[in-house]
Structure formats: C-alpha cells, structure tokens
C-alpha positions in Angstrom: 4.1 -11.7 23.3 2.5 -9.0 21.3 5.3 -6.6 20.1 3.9 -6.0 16.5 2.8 -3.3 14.5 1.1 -4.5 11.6 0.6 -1.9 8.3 -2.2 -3.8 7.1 -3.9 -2.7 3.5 -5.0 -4.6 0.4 -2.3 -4.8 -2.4 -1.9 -1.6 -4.1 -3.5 0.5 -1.3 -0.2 2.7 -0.9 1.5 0.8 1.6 4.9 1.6 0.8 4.0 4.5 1.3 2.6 4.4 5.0 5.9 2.2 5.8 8.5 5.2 4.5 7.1 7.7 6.5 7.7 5.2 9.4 11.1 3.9 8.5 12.0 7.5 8.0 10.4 8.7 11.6 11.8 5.8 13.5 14.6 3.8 12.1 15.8 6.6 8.8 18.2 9.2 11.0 20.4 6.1 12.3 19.8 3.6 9.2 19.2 5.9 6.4 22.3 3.8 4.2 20.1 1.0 4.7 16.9 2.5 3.3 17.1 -0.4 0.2 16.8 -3.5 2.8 14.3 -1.4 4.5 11.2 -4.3 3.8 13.8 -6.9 4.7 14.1 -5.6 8.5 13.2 -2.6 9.5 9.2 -2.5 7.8 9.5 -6.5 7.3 7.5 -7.7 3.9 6.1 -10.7 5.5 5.0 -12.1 2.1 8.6 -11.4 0.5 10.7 -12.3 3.6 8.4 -14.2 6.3 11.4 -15.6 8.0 13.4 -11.9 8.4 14.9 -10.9 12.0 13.6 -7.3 12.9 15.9 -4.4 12.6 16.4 -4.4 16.9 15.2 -6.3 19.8 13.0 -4.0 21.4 9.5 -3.4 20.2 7.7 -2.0 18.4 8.5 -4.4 15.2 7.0 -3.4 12.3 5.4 -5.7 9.0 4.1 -4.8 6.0 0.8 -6.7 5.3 -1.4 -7.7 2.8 -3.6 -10.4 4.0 -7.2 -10.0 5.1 -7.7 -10.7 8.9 -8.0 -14.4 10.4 -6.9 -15.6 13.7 -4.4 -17.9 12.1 -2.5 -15.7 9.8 1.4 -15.0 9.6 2.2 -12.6 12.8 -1.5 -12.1 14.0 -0.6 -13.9 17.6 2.1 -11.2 17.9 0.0 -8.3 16.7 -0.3 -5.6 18.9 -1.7 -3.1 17.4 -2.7 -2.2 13.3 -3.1 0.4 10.9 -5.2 0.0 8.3 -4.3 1.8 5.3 -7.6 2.3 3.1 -7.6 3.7 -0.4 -10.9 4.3 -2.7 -11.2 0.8 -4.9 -11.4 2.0 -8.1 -8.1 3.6 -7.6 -6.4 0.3 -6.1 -7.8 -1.3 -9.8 -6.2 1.2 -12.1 -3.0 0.5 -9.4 -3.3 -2.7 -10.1 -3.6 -2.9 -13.8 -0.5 -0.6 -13.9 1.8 -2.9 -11.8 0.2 -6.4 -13.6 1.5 -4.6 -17.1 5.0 -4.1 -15.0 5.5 -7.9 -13.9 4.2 -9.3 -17.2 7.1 -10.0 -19.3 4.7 -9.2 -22.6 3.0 -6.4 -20.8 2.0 -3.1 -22.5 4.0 0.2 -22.2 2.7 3.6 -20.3 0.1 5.3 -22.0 -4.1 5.9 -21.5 -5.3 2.1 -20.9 -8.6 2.9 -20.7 -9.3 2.1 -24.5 -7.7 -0.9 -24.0 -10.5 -4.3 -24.6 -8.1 -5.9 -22.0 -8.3 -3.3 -19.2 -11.6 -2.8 -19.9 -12.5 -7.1 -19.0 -10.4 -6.4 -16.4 -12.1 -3.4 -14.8 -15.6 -5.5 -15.6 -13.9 -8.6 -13.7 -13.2 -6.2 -10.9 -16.4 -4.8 -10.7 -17.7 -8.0 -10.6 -16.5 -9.9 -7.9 -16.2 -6.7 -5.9 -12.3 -6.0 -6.1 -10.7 -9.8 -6.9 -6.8 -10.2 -8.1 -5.1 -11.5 -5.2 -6.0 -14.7 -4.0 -3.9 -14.1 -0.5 -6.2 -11.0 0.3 -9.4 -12.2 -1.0 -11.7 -9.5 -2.7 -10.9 -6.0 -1.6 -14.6 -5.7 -0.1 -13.8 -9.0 2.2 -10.6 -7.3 2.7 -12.0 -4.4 4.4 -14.9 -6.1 6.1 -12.2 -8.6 7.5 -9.7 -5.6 9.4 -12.4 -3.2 10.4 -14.7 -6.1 11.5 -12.8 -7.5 13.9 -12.1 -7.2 17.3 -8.8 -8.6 18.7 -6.8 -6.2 17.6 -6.9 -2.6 18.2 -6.7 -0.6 14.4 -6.3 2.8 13.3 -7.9 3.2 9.8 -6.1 5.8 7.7 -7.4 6.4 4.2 -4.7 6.6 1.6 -6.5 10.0 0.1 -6.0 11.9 4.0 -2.4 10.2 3.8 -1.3 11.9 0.8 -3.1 15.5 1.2 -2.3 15.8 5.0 0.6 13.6 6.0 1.3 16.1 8.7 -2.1 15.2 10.6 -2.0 11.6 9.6 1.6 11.2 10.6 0.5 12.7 14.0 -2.5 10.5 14.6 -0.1 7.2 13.6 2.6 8.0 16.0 -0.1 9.0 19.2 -1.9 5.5 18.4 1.6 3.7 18.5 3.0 6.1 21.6 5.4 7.0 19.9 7.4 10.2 20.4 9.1 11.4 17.5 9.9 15.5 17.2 8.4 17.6 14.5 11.9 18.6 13.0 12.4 14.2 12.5 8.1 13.9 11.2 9.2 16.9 9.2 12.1 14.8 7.6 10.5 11.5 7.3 7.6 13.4 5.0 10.2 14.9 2.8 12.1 11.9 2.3 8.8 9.6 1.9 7.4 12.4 -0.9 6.0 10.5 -4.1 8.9 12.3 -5.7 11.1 11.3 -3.7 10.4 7.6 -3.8 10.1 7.9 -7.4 13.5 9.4 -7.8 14.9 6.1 -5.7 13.0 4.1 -8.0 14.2 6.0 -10.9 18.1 5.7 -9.8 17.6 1.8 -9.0 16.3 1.3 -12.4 18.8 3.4 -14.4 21.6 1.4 -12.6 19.8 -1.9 -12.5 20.5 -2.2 -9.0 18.4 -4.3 -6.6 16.8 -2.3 -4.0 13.2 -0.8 -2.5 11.3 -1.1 -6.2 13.9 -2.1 -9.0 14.1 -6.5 -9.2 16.2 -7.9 -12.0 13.3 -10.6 -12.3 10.7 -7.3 -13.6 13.5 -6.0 -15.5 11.7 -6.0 -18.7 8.7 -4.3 -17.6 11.4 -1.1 -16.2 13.0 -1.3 -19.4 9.3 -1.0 -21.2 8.9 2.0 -19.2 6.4 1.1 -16.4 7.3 1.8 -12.6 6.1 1.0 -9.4 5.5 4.1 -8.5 3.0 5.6 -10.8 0.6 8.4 -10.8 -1.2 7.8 -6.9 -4.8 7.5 -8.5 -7.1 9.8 -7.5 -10.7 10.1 -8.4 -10.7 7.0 -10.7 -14.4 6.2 -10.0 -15.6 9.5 -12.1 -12.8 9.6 -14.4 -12.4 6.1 -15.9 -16.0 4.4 -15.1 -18.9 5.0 -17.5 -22.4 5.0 -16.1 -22.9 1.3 -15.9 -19.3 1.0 -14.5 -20.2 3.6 -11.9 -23.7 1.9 -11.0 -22.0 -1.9 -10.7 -19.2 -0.1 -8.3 -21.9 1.5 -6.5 -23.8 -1.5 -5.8 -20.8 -3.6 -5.0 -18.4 -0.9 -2.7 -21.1 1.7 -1.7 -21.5 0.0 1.9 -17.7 -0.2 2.6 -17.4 3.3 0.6 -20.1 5.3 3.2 -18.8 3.9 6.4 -15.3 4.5 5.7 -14.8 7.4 3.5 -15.6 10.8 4.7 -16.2 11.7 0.9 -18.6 9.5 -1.3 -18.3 8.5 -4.5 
C-alpha cells in the first residue's frame, strides 16, 4: 500500500521548514498543543523515530527524509508521492557548519566563520567531494541526481529559495500535487505560524526553559547555552558572498550541472 508522502531533501536543505507549513495546514488547527511531538507523528522523522505510529489512520502519512533515493530505503515501498525540497549548495554548507558547531560539545560560538582555518578546510572538503558530511545521504550532488533521477515515484521539486520568498504559491502547488484541499484562511495560518520568526521564537522559548521539544535536546544543551541555534540565518546567496574565485570555480565545476537544470537563477 502506498499511503506516504515523503519530504525528501539533503540535511540542512530547510526541511523543517517544508514539514511546518504542512503540520500547520493539515494536522495544526486540531493538534496545535502537540506542535513539539510534531516529527514524532504527525511529519514522522524517520531517522529520529523509524518505528513511530502516524498521527491517524487514514492517509496521507507524512515523513521527513533525508536519504538519497534507492529502492530499498526506509518507507520507499509505501511512498506515494514526494517532494523534493532543493536549496542552493553552498548555502546547505554554511547550514551545515552552523549546526556541526551546535552538536559539538567544544564547538565555536556565533560570529563570522569565514576567517576561521577550520571552516575554511571544511568549505575546501565540501567543494571537493561535491557536498560530503552525511554518510546516510551520500554527497549532495548524488543526492539530487538520486530523487530527480528516478522514476517510481512521482516528485514535486520545490527549491528552498521559491519556499521562503513565495510560500503562498509554493504552498499552493504542494497541496494541488498532494490533492489536498485546504482553504486560504488555514494556508494563511499555517504560513504565519511556520514564519522563520516564528520557529525561532519556539526555539528560543524551548531553549530558555530547557524544555525538550521541536529544536531544543538536553543532549546539544551546551552548544544552546554557547549561543548557537537551529534555526539560524536561512542562507541566501552564500556562493558570491563567502567563496573566493577559486572557491567559486571548484563549485562551478562540481554543482553547475545540478545548479542549471534545477535552479531557475544560476550561480
């Protein structure tokens, strides 16, 4: 039985994100109370909580994923249809960077990495091996290739940038491809609530209260203390803002295929 909607994007892509606006449109006027469980059953984490029972019975069930397509991954056989969320990958680096200094128990505090000899081997890593960090997603270039490639699985790609400067639109194509009816007072709602202000105020409240929930976890608790959040600026423009020359010519060669298909804009 296919009666999964999988919200498919390499780590750091601004998944969370895409799965608020949908918790808020679908599940949020009736469960709102239960917005901090929301990845444990309503937009299931299947790399937090493979094993979680969906919110209700009735489809459509909803993950959050972040591994590259195969056949023989967790829910695929149940996948009915998938967004792909896409975001620019120099962005998804800096995104990354910020939330490996908020995990790291001897991590750095907030501030302007980019004279940093560490960020700087890891921007060159990234560069490199054309978006490699997480082993479960392979690199974000065989990431991409893997979802938009395939052919089992009907996908609607959505890029992160179109997400965040037109939700309205984007929130309309979303709910057409999963037939969906949902009025424009509730889509209305669910973009308010899902606001990067918004989420970073719930982050913010968590952390000042230590209290387990979407974003805070007493096991990064040192890492909140220091300063750093989840939630962090929503990088824009990266590739001509951080990259030198060189930088910019190695991203070129490595993400300009993915980049021109997929992006109406080109870096």
């Amino acid at each position: 039985m296919r009666d999964v909607v999988s919200l498919s994007a390499f780590p750091k892509s601004g998944v969370t994100y895409l799965g608020f606006l949908l918790f808020h449109c679908v599940f949020g006027q009736d469960h709102e109370a239960e917005l901090a469980d929301y990845e444990k059953t309503f937009v299931i984490d299947i790399h937090a909580y493979p094993d979680a029972p969906f919110a209700r019975p009735e489809p459509p069930h909803f993950i959050k994923s972040h591994y590259s397509y195969r056949p023989d991954r967790p829910f695929v056989d149940r996948t009915a249809k998938a967004i792909y969320l896409i975001r620019h990958p120099i962005d998804v680096m800096m995104s990354a960077w910020d939330f490996g200094q908020l995990v790291r128990a001897d991590g750095a505090p907030p501030g302007d990495p980019t004279t940093d000899p560490a960020f700087r081997a890891h921007l060159r890593a990234w560069l490199e091996t054309g978006g490699a960090g997480f082993d479960f997603a392979g690199t974000w270039v065989e990431h991409v290739r893997s979802w938009l490639g395939q052919t089992d699985i009907p996908v609607l790609l959505v890029t992160y940038g179109d997400l965040v400067d037109h939700p309205r639109r984007e929130l309309a194509r979303i709910l057409a491809f999963l037939d969906l009816t949902i009025s424009d007072e509730r889509q209305a709602l669910a973009i308010e609530r899902s606001s990067m202000r918004a989420m970073a105020q719930l982050e913010d409240d968590e952390v000042r209260e230590h209290r387990e929930g979407v974003f805070f976890s007493p096991r990064f608790a040192a890492g909140f203390d220091r300063g750093r959040r989840f939630i962090n600026k929503g990088y824009r423009d990266s590739y001509r803002t951080v990259l030198t020359d060189e930088e910019r010519a190695m991203a070129d060669q490595r993400f300009g295929a993915a980049l021109k298909a997929h992006f109406s804009e080109k870096p």
